[in-house]
N, C-alpha and C positions, 0 to 999 in steps of 0.2 A: 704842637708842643709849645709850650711855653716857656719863657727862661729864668733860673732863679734870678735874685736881686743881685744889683753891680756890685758890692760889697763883699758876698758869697766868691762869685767869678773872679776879682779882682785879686782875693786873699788865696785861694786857689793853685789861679795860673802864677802867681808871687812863690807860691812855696814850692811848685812845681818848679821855676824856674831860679832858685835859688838851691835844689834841691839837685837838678842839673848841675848846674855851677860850682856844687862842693866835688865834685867827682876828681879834677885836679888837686885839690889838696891830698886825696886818697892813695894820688897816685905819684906826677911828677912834682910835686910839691912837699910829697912827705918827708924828706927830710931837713925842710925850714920848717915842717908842724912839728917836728920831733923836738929840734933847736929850743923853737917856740916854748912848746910845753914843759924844757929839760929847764930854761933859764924860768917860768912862772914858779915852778918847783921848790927851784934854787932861793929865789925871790920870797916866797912864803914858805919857809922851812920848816918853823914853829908849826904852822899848821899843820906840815905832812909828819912830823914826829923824827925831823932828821936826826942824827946825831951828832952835834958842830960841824965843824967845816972838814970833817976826816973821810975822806972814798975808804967806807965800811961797805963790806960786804950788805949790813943791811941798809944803807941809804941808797946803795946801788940800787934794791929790790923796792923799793919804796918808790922810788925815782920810775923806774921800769914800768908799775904795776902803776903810777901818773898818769905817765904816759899812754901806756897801751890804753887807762881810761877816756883818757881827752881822744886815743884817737879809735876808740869804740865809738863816743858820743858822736863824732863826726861820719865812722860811716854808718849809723844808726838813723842819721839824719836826711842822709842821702839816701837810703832807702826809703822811710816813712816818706819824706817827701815825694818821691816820684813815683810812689804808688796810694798813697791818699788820697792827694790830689785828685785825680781821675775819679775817684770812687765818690768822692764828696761834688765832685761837677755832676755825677750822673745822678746822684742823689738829690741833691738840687732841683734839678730839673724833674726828678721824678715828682718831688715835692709839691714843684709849681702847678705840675700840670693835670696833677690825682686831687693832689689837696683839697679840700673845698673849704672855707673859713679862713679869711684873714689873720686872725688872731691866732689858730693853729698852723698854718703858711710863715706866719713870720718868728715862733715858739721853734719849729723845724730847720726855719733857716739861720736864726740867731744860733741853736746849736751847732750846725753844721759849719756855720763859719771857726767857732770857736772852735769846733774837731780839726778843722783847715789846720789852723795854727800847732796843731798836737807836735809838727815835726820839728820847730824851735825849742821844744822840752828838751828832745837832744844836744841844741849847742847849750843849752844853759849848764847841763850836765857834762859836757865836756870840756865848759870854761869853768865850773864851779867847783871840779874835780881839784882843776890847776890850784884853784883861789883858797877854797877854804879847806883841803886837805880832801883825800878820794873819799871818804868815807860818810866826813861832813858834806860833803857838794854834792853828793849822789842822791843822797839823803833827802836834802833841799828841792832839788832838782826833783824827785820822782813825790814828793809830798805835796809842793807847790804849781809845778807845773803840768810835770806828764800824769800825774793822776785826775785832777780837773778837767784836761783838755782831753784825755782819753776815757776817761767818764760822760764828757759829751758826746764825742763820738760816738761809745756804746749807746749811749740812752737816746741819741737821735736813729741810728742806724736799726736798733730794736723798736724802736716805736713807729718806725716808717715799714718795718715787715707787717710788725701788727695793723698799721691800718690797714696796710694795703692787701693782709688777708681779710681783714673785716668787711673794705669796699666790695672785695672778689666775693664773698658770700651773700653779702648785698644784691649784689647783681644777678648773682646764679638765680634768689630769690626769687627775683621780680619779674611779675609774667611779663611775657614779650608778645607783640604782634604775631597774629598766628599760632599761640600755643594757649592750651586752658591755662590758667590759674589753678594753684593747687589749694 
């Protein structure tokens, strides 16, 4: 077996290990990310459509529905991360080591590093919730980010089934030592 390119590995075990690392926020940290996202809120008010400075029933709900987004995005992030990862290493490597053709080796791996990344969509989405109001950030965030980089992912991941059933019929093809040719 062969191994994909340092770049692919690097961006990888990075989001895997970054991807780890948010699970404190999820858990005994959540109520400095609550804080966090209660004062970004507060801070960009205009954006989120508050209604001055009056605790209304609906700035409460607005505030609330921030929140819970910024901290969707985050555990959205912790999961994609620590389960892409893996799947984008083993792809890699399947890549390396089936692939034949340089120029389709590095078409496969350039995606796949780019799907690596897909799991940073999620903080952009849950800081962009904060920043430009939940609706506008979310918006941003799945238009710019996670549909690019989850579009790679798809289209590397489906086009590495299809070769690799194309080679598997390849091969069933081809006479072998000891059997006729059909």
């Amino acid at each position: 077996m062969r191994r994909p390119p340092l770049p692919l590995i690097l961006v990888a075990i990075a989001m895997l290990a970054l991807g780890v690392t948010a699970s404190p926020f999820l858990s005994g940290l959540r109520p400095a990310v609550e804080r966090y996202a209660r004062a970004r809120v507060a801070a960009n008010s205009a954006a989120h459509g508050l209604i001055g400075s009056l605790q209304t029933e609906y700035n409460d709900e607005v505030r609330d529905r921030a929140v819970f987004t910024a901290e969707a995005g985050l555990s959205f992030f912790h999961t994609h991360a620590g389960g892409l990862a893996p799947v984008i290493l083993l792809a890699g490597t399947i890549v390396a080591s089936v692939i034949s053709g340089t120029l389709t080796r590095r078409i496969f791996h350039t995606l796949l590093t780019a799907a690596a990344l897909f799991p940073l969509g999620y903080l952009v989405y849950a800081l962009a919730a904060l920043e430009m109001g939940r609706e506008a950030g979310v918006a941003m965030a799945e238009r710019y980010v996670l549909t690019p980089l989850g579009s790679a992912a798809i289209l590397a991941l489906v086009a590495l089934a299809w070769a690799l059933g194309r080679a598997t019929r390849a091969r069933a093809r081809a006479p072998r030592a000891g059997r006729p040719a059909r």
